[in-house]
C-alpha positions as CSV (number, residue, x, y, z in Angstrom):
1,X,191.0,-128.9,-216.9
2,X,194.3,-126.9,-215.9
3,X,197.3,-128.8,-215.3
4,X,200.2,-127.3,-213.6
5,X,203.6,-128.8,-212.8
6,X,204.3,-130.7,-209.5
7,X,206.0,-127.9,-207.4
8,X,208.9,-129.3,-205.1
9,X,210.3,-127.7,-202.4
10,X,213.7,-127.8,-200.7
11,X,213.8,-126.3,-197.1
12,X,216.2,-123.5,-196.7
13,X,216.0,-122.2,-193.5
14,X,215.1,-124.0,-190.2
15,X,215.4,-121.7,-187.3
16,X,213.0,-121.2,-184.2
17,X,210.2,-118.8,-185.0
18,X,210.5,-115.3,-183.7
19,X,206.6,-115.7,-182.2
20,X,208.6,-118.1,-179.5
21,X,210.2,-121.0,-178.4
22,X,207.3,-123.3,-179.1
23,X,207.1,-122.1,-182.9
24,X,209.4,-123.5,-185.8
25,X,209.2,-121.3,-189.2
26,X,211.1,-123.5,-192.2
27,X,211.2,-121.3,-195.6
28,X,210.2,-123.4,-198.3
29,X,212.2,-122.7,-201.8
30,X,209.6,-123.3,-204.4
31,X,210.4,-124.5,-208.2
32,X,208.7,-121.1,-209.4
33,X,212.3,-119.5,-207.8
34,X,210.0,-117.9,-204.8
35,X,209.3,-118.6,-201.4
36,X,206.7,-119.3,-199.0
37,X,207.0,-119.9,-195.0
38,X,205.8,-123.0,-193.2
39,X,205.2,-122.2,-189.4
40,X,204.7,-124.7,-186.8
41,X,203.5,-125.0,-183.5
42,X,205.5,-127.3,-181.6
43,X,205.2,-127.2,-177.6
44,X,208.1,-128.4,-175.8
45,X,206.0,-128.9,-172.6
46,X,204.7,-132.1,-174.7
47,X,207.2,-133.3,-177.0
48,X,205.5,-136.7,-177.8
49,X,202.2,-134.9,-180.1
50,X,204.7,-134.2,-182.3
51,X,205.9,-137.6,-183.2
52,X,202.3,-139.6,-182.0
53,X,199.8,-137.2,-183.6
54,X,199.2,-137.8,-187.2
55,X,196.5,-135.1,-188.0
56,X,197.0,-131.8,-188.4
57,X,195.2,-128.3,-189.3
58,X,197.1,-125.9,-192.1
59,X,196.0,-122.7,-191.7
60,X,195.9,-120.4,-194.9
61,X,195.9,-116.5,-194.0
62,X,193.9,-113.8,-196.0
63,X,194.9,-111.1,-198.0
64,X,197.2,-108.6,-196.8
65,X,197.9,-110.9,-194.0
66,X,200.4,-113.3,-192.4
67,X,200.0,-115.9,-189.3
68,X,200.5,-114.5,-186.2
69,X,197.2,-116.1,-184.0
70,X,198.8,-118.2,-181.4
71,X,195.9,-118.7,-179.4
72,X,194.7,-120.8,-182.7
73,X,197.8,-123.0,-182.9
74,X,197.5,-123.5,-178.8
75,X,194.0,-124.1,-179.0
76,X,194.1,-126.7,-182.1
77,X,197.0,-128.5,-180.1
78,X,194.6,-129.0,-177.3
79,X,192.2,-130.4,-179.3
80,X,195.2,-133.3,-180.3
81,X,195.7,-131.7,-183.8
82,X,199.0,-130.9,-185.1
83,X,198.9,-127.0,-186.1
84,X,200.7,-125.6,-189.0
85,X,200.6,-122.4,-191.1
86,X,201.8,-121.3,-194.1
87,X,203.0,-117.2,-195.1
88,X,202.1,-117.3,-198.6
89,X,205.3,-116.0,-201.2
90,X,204.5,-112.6,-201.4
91,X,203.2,-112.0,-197.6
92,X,204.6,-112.3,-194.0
93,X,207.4,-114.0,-193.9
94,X,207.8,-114.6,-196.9
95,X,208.0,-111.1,-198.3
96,X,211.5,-111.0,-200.5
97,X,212.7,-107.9,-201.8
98,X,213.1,-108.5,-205.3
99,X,209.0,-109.5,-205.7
100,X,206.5,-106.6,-204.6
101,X,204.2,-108.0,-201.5
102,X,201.2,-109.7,-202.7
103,X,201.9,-110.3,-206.9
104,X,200.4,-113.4,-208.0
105,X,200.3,-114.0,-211.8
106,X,197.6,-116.3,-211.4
107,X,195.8,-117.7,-207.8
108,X,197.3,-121.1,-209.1
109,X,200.7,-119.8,-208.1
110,X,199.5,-120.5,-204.3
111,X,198.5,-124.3,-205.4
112,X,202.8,-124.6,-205.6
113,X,202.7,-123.4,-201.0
114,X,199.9,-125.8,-200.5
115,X,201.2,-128.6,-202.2
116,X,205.1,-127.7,-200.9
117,X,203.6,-126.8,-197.0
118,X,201.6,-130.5,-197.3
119,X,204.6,-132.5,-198.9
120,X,207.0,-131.4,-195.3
121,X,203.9,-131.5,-193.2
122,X,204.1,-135.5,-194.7
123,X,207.8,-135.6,-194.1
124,X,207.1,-134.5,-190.1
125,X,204.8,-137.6,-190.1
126,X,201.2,-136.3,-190.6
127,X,198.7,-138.1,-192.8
128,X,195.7,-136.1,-192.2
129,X,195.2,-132.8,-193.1
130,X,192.3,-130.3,-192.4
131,X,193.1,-127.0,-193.8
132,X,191.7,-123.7,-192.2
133,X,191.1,-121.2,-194.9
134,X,191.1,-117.7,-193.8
135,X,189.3,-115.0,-196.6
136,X,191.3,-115.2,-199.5
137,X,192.9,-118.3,-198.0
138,X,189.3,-120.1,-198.2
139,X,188.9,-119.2,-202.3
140,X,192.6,-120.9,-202.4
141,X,191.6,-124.0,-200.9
142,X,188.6,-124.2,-202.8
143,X,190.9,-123.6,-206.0
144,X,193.1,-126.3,-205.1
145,X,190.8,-128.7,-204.2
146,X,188.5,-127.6,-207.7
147,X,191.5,-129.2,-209.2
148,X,193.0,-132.0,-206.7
149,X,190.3,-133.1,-204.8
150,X,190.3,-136.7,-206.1
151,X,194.1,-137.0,-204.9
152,X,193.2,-136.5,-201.6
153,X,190.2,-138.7,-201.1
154,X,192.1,-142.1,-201.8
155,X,190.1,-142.8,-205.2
156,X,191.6,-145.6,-208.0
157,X,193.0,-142.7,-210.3
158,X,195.0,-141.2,-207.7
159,X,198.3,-143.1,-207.9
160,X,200.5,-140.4,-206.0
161,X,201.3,-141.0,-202.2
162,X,199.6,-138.0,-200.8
163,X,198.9,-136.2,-197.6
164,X,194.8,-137.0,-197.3
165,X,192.6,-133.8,-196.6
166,X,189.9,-135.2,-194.5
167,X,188.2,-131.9,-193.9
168,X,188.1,-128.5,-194.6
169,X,187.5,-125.3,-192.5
170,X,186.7,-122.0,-193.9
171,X,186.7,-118.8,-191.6
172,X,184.7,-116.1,-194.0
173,X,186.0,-117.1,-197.0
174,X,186.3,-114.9,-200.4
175,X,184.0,-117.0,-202.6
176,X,182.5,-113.9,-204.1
177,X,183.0,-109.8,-204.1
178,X,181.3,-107.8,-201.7
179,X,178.0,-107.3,-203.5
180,X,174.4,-108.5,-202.2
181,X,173.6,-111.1,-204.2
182,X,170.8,-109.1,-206.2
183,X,173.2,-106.6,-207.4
184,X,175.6,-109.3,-208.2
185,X,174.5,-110.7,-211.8
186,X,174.4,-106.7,-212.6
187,X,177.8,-105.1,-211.1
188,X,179.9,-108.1,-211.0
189,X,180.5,-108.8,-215.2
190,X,181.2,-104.4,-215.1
191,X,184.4,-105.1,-212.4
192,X,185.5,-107.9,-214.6
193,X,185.8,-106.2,-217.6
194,X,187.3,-103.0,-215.9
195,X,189.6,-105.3,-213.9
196,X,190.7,-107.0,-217.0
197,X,191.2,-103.3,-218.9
198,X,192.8,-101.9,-216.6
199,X,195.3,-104.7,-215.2
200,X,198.1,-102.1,-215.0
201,X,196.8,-99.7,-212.5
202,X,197.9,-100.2,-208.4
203,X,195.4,-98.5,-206.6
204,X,197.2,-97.3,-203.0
205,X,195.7,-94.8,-200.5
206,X,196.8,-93.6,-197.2
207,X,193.7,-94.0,-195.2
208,X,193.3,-96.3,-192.6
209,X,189.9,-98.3,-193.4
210,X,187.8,-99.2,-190.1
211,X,188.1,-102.9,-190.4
212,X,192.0,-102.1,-189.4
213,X,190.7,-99.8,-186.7
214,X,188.6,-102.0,-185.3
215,X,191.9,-104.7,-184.8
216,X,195.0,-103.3,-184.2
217,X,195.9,-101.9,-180.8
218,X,197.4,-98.8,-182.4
219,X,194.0,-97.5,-182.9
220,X,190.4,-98.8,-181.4
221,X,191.9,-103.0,-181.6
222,X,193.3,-105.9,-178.9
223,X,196.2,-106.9,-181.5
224,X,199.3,-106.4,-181.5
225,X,200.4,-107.8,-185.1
226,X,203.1,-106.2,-187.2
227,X,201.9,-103.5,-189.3
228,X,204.6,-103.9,-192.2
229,X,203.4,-107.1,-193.1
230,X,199.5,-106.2,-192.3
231,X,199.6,-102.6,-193.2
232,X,196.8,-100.7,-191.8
233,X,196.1,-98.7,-195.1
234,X,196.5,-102.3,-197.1
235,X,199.3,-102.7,-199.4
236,X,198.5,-101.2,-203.4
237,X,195.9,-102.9,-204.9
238,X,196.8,-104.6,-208.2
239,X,193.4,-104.7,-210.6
240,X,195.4,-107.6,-212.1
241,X,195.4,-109.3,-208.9
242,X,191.7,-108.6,-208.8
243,X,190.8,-109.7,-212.2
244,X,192.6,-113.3,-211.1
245,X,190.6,-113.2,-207.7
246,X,187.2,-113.3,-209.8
247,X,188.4,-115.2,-212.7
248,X,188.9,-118.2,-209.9
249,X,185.8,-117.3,-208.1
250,X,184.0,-117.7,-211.7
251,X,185.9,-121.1,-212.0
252,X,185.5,-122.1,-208.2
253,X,181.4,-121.6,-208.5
254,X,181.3,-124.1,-210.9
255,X,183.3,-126.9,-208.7
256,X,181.4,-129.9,-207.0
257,X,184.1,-130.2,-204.2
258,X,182.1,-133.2,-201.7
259,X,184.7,-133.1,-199.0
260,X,183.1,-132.5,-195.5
261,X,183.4,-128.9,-194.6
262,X,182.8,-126.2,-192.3
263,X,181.6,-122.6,-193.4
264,X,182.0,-119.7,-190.4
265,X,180.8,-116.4,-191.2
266,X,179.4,-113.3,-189.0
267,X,175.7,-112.8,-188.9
268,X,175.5,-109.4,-190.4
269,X,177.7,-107.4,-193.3
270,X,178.8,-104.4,-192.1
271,X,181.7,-103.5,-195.3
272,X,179.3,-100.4,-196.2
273,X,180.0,-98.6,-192.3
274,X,181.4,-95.8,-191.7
275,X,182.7,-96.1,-188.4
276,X,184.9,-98.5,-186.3
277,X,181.7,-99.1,-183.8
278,X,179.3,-99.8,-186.6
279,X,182.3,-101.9,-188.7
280,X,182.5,-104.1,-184.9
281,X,179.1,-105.4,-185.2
282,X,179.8,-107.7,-188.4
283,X,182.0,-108.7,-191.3
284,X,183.4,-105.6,-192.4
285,X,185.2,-107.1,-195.8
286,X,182.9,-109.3,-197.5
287,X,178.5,-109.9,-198.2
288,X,178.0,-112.8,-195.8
289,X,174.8,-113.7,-197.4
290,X,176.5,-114.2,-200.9
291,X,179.5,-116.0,-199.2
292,X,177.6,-118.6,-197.8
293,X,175.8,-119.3,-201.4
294,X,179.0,-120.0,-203.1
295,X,179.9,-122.0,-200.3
296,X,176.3,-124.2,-200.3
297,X,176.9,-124.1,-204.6
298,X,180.7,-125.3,-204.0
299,X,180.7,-127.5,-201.3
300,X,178.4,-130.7,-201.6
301,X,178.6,-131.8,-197.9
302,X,178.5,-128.4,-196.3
303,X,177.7,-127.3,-192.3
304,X,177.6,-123.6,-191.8
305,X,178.4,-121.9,-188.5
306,X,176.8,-118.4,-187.9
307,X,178.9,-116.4,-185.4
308,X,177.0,-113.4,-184.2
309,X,178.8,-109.7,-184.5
310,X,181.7,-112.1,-185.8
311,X,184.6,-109.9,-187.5
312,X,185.6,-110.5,-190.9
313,X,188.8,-112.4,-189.3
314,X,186.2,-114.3,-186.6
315,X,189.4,-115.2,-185.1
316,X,189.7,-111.8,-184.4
317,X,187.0,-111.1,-183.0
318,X,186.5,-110.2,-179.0
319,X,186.7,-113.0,-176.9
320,X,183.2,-114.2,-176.3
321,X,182.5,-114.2,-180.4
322,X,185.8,-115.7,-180.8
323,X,184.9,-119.0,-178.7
324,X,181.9,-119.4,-180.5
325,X,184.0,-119.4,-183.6
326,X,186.4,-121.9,-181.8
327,X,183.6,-123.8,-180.4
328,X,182.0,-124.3,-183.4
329,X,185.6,-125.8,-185.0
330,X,186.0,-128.0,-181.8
331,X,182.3,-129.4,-182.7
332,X,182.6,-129.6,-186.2
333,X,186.3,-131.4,-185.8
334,X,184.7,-134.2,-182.7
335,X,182.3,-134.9,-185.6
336,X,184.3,-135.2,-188.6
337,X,186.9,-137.9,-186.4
């Protein structure tokens, strides 16, 4: 099993967030010499959640993303959790400019923003933790917890006095490539092997993909999000990036994770459209089908949510799909307490 050195974390910046009053953003200076962002939700219309409430969601953005969904924090603080979100290094926030946006030697690297995000979310007084994995964010949360999930389920071994992840929420998570799962055993060992060759090439392009159509209010979208740190055309695409993606999914399919967990996807795929109405109806990133596998092979005590015409980012989706994706969290949460 990998071992990795305990990252600590010294806050550098404090300062109110610039997404309002109610939001605190603390840059967290990791032992690796980078940076991640820890944003909080923090309502001054009820001051005493902070300091009563001792459970808390950490959401974990996608790829070529950064947090930016208030309506999430506002609607977790209603339901009497704590909210917190972390800008990976490399994204949002935390984009420096000494460190292109998204590099990651390894999707260990993200294990150090986890583990430093936690270790202040401890310090504020929280000692439950259900993080919110979004795409990308899911597969990291299912590689950390491939690797520390007895540390945070309270068993003899664990001798460390650490934040306990009760739960874990995972909003179309990245568990495998976008291939049906018939053509995967074929096509997937071909994109390792040219990802792996070719580790040196960036692909970049200046066309703007539907899925961003379909989101931002600059084209056929309700948001308003900024488009240097969410580019509509994506940022380059490493294939060294991508052969660490499916090295971890590889390693993450093999994990017995038995943590009580929630899987939202969209009903349909819809990555292989052509056009913003047809991208609209479904996920248009990821093969839902093949998702949810990984996640029933992964995940031991598993409930899946099925949000019809969901987008891949179901938080993101228009507002009667998006309730049903909140819905099914509120549900899923009442349970789980």
């Amino acid at each position: 099993m990998e071992t990795r050195k305990q990252a600590y974390a010294m806050i550098n910046d404090d300062k109110q967030d610039f997404l309002g009053p109610n939001y605190r953003s603390r840059t967290l200076q990791l032992a690796s010499g980078h940076v991640c962002t820890l944003v909080s939700y923090e309502p001054n219309t009820q001051p005493n959640l902070s300091t009563t409430v001792n459970k808390a969601i950490l959401y974990i953005h996608g790829y070529t993303d950064y947090f930016f969904q208030t309506g999430l924090a506002e609607y977790c603080h209603n339901l009497g959790y704590r909210f917190y979100a972390v800008d990976l290094q490399g994204y949002g926030r935390s984009i420096r400019p000494n460190r292109p946006p998204t590099s990651c030697h390894s999707v260990l690297d993200y294990h150090d923003d986890m583990a430093a995000a936690m270790a202040v979310m401890q310090a504020d007084g929280v000692t439950e933790c259900v993080p919110l994995g979004h795409s990308t964010g899911g597969l990291i949360v299912t590689s950390y917890l491939r690797l520390h999930q007895a540390k945070h389920q309270n068993l003899p071994e664990c001798t460390e006095n650490r934040l306990f992840i009760k739960g874990v929420i995972l909003n179309s998570p990245f568990l495998s490539m976008p291939l049906s799962i018939s053509k995967e055993p074929l096509v997937l060992p071909i994109y390792q092997k040219l990802a792996q060759w070719l580790s040196f090439v960036h692909l970049s392009t200046n066309k703007v993909n539907p899925y961003s159509r379909s989101l931002h209010t600059r084209f056929a979208g309700e948001w308003s999000y900024r488009l240097d740190w969410k580019p509509a055309c994506g940022f380059s695409l490493s294939f060294a990036w991508l052969y660490q993606i499916m090295r971890e999914q590889a390693l993450c399919a093999k994990a017995s994770i038995d943590i009580p967990t929630l899987c939202c996807r969209s009903h349909i795929s819809t990555y292989m459209a052509r056009t913003v109405e047809q991208v609209r109806q479904g996920d248009g990133v990821l093969n839902v089908e093949n998702m949810e596998k990984k996640a029933q092979q992964i995940y031991q005590n598993l409930s899946v949510s099925i949000i019809k015409q969901g987008f891949h980012d179901l938080y993101l989706s228009p507002a009667p799909v998006r309730y049903h994706y909140l819905d099914s969290i509120k549900i899923w949460l009442t349970q789980l307490d």
